[in-house]
C-alpha positions as CSV (number, residue, x, y, z in Angstrom):
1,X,8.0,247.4,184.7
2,X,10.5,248.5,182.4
3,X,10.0,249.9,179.1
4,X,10.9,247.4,176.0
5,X,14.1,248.2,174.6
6,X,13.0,248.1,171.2
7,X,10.3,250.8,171.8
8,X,12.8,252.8,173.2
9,X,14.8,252.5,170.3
10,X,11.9,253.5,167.9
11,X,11.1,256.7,169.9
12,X,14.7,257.8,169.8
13,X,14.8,257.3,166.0
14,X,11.6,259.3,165.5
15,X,13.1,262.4,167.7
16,X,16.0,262.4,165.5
17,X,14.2,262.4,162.5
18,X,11.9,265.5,163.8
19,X,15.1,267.2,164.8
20,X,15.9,267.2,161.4
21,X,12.7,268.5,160.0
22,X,12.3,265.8,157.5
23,X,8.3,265.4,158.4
24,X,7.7,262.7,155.0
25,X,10.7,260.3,157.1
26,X,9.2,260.7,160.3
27,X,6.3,259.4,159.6
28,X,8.0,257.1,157.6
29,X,9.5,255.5,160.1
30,X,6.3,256.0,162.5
31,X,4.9,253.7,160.2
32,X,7.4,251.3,160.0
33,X,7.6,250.9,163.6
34,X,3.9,250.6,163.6
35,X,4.3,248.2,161.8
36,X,6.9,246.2,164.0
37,X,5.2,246.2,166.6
38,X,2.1,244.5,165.6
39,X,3.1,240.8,166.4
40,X,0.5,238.2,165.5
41,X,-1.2,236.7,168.3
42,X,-0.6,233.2,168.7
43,X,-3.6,230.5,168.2
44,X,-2.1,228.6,171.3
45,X,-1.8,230.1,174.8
46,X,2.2,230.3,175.7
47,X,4.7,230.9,178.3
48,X,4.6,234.4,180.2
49,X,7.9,235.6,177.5
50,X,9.6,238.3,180.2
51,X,9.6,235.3,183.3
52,X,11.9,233.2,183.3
53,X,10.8,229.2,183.0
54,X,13.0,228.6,186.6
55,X,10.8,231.6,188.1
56,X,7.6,230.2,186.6
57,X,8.4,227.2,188.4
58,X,8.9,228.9,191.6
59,X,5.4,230.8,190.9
60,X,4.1,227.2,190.4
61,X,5.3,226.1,194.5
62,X,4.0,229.6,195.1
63,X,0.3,228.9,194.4
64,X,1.0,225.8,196.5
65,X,2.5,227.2,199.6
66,X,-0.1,229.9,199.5
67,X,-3.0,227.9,199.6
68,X,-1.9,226.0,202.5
69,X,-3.2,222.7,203.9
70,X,-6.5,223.0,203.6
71,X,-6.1,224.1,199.8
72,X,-7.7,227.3,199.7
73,X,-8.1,229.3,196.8
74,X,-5.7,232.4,196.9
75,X,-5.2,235.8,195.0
76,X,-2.6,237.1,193.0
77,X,-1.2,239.3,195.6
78,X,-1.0,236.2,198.3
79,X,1.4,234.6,195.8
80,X,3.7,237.3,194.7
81,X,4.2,238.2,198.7
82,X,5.7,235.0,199.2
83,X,7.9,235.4,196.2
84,X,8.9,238.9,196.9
85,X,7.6,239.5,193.2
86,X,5.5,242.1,191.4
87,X,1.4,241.1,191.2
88,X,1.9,241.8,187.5
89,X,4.5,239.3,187.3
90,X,2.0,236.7,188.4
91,X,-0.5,238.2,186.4
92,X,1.4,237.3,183.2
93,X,2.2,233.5,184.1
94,X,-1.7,232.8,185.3
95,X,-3.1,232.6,181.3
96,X,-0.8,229.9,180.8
97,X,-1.2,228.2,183.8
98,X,-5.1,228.0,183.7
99,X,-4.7,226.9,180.4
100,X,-3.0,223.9,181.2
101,X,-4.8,223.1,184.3
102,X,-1.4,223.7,186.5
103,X,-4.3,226.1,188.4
104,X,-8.1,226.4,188.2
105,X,-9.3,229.7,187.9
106,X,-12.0,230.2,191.2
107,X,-13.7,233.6,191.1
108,X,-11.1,236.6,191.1
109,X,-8.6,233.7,193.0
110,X,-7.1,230.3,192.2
111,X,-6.7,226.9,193.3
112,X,-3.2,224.9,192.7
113,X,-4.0,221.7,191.2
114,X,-3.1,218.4,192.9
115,X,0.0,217.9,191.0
116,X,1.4,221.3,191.7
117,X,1.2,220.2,195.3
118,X,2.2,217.1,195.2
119,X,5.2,219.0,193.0
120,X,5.4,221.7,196.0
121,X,6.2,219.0,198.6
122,X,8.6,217.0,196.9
123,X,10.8,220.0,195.6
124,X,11.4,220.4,200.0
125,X,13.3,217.3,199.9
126,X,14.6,216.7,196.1
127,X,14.6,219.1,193.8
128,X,15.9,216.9,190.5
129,X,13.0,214.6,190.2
130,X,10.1,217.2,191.7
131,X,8.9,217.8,188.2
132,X,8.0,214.5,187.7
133,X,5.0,215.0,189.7
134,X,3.7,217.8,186.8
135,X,4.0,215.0,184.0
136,X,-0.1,213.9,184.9
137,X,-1.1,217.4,183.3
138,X,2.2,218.5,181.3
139,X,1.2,214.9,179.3
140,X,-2.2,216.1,178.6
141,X,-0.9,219.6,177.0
142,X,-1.0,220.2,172.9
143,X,2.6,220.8,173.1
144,X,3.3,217.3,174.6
145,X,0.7,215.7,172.6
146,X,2.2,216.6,169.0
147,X,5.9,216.2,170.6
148,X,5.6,212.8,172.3
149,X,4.3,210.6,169.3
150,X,7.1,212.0,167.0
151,X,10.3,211.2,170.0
152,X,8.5,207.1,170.3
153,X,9.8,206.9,167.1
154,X,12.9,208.4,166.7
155,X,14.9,211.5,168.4
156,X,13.9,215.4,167.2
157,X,16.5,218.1,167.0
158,X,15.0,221.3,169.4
159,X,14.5,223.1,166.2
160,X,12.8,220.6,164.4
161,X,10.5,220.9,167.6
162,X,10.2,224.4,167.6
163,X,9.3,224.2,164.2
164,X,6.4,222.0,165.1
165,X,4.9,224.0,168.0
166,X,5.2,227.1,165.8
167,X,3.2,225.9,162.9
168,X,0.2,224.0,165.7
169,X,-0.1,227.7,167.5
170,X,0.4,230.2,164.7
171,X,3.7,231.8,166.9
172,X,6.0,234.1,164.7
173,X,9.8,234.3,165.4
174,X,9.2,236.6,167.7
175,X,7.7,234.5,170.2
176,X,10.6,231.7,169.8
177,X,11.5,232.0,172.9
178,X,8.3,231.0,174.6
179,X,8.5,228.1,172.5
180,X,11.5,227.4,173.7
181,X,10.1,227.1,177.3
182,X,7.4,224.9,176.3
183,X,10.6,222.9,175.9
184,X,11.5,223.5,179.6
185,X,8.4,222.2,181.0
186,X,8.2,218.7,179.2
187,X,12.0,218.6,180.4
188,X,11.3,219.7,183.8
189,X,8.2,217.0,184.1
190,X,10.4,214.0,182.7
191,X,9.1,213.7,179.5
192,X,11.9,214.0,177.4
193,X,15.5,214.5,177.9
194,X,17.6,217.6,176.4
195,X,21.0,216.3,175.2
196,X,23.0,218.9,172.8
197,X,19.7,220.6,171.1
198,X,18.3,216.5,170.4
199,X,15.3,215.4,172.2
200,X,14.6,212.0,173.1
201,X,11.9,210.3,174.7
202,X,12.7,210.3,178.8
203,X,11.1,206.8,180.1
204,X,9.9,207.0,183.1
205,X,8.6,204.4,185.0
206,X,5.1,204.7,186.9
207,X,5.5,205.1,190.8
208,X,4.7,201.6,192.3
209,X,2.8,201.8,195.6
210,X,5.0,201.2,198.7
211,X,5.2,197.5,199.2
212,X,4.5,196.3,202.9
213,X,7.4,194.8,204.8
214,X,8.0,193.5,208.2
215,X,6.2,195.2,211.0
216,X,4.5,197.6,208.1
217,X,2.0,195.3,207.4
218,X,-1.6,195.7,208.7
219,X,-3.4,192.7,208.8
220,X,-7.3,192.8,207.0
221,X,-10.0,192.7,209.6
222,X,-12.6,191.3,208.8
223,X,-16.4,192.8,209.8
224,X,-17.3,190.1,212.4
225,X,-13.1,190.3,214.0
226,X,-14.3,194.2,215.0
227,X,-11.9,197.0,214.7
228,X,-14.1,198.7,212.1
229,X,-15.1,201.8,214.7
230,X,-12.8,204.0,212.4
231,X,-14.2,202.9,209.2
232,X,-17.7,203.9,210.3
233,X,-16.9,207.4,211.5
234,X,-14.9,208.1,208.4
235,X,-17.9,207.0,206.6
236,X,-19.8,208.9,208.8
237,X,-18.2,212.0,207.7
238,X,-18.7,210.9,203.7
239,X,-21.6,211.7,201.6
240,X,-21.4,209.6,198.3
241,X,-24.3,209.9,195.9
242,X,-24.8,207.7,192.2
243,X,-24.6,209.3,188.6
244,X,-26.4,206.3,186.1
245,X,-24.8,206.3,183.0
246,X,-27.1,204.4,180.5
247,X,-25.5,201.2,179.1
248,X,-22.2,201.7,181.4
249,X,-21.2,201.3,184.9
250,X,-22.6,204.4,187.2
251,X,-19.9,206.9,188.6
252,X,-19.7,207.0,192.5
253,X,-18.5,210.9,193.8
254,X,-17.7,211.0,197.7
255,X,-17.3,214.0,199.5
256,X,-17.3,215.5,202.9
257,X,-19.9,216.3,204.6
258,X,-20.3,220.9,205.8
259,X,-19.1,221.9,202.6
260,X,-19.7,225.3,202.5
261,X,-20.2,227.6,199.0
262,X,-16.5,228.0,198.0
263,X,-15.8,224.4,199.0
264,X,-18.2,222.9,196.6
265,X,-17.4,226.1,193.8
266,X,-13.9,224.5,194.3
267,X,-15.0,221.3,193.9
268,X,-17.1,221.9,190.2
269,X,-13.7,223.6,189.3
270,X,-11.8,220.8,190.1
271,X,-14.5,218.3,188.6
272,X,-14.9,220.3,185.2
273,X,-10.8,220.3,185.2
274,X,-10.7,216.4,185.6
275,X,-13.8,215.6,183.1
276,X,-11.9,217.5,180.3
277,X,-8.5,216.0,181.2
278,X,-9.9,212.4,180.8
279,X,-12.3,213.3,177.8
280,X,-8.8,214.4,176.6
281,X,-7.1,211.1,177.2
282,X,-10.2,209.1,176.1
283,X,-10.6,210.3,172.4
């Protein structure tokens, strides 16, 4: 990876200064750059700042395509093959993504969450609305949550926004730009719209199931009519077992039956991801 610029810069200032023999403004300006370059850490995890938000969203299908029907978990190296990109380019995006729940972490691999998928699949066939199928977790987010109440009541100028997600994670100018591409994500899931640096609340309407029309439409069958013989060895494949909950309704889990190890470590990942994201949403 290429060295920063700026730290270039700094080194080249310091040789001319030894050059010159002037030890009291070398380290001077040692100290100065020292100084520079200790950024404050940000309270929030944020954007990867050297990839670009279109190539984290490429990352994103990776994870997806890697893992392949059956959803495996998959390593670093799996996903930047299929990208042609540097491991440590994937490296860098993974915080961020784990943080949001775009992934689950699963060992030294990881697991692309439902909605990554689901946003995978539609991006083969129409890339303008794919990122609508992110909005489930992007919603969820701190970002979203402070932005989102503020646009329902009137429209916010991106720096205004900025602004806001600096002061809730503790960035510093220098990490504007990653702040920027928080933008990019609530834009890219549908949340809001982007017109001339204003945000505005995008409205978008819930997916209604499919409706049933003409020759689409199964008839119910009933136990005694028979025509149940797929039902049973579905359910004959299932194992569903009862959580009580004191005072409230019991939870139901089905699963199916020869997990193995890493299916059911997959699994608690998925189930720990899910119980914070509606704890979230509940409080």
């Amino acid at each position: 990876m290429a060295d920063d610029p700026s730290e270039s810069n700094v080194a080249d200032d310091l040789e001319s200064h030894s050059v010159g023999g002037n030890a009291e403004q070398t380290g001077t300006a040692a100290q100065d750059a020292s100084k520079s370059s200790r950024v404050k850490k940000p309270r929030k995890v944020l954007p990867a700042q050297r990839v670009s938000t279109v190539n984290q969203f490429e990352l994103l299908r990776a994870f997806a395509i890697a893992s392949g029907d059956d959803r495996s978990a998959v390593g670093i190296q799996d996903v930047a093959s299929i990208r042609d990109l540097h491991p440590n380019t994937v490296s860098m995006c993974n915080p961020f993504f784990t943080d949001t729940g775009l992934i689950v972490k699963h060992g030294h691999k990881f697991v692309p969450s439902p909605e990554v998928v689901a946003y995978s699949e539609r991006a083969q066939w129409n890339s303008d609305d794919c990122g609508e199928k992110l909005a489930p977790i992007i919603k969820e987010t701190w970002f979203a949550k402070a932005l989102i109440p503020r646009l329902q009541l009137r429209s916010v100028n991106e720096d205004e926004a900025i602004a806001l997600f600096a002061d809730i994670s503790g960035a510093s100018p220098a990490h504007k730009s990653q702040l920027i591409m928080l933008l990019d994500y609530l834009q890219l899931s549908g949340l809001i719209n982007r017109d001339n640096g204003v945000l505005k609340l995008e409205k978008v309407s819930p997916s209604a199931p499919p409706a049933n029309t003409g020759e689409n439409k199964t008839k119910a069958v009933s136990p005694n009519e028979g025509g149940n013989e797929n039902t049973q060895s579905r359910n004959e494949n299932i194992e569903s077992f009862v959580i009580p909950i004191p005072g409230k309704d019991s939870a139901t889990i089905s699963v199916p039956k020869g997990l193995d190890d890493s299916d059911w470590q997959m699994m608690s990942s998925m189930l720990d991801l899910y119980i914070k994201r509606m704890q979230e949403r509940n409080r």
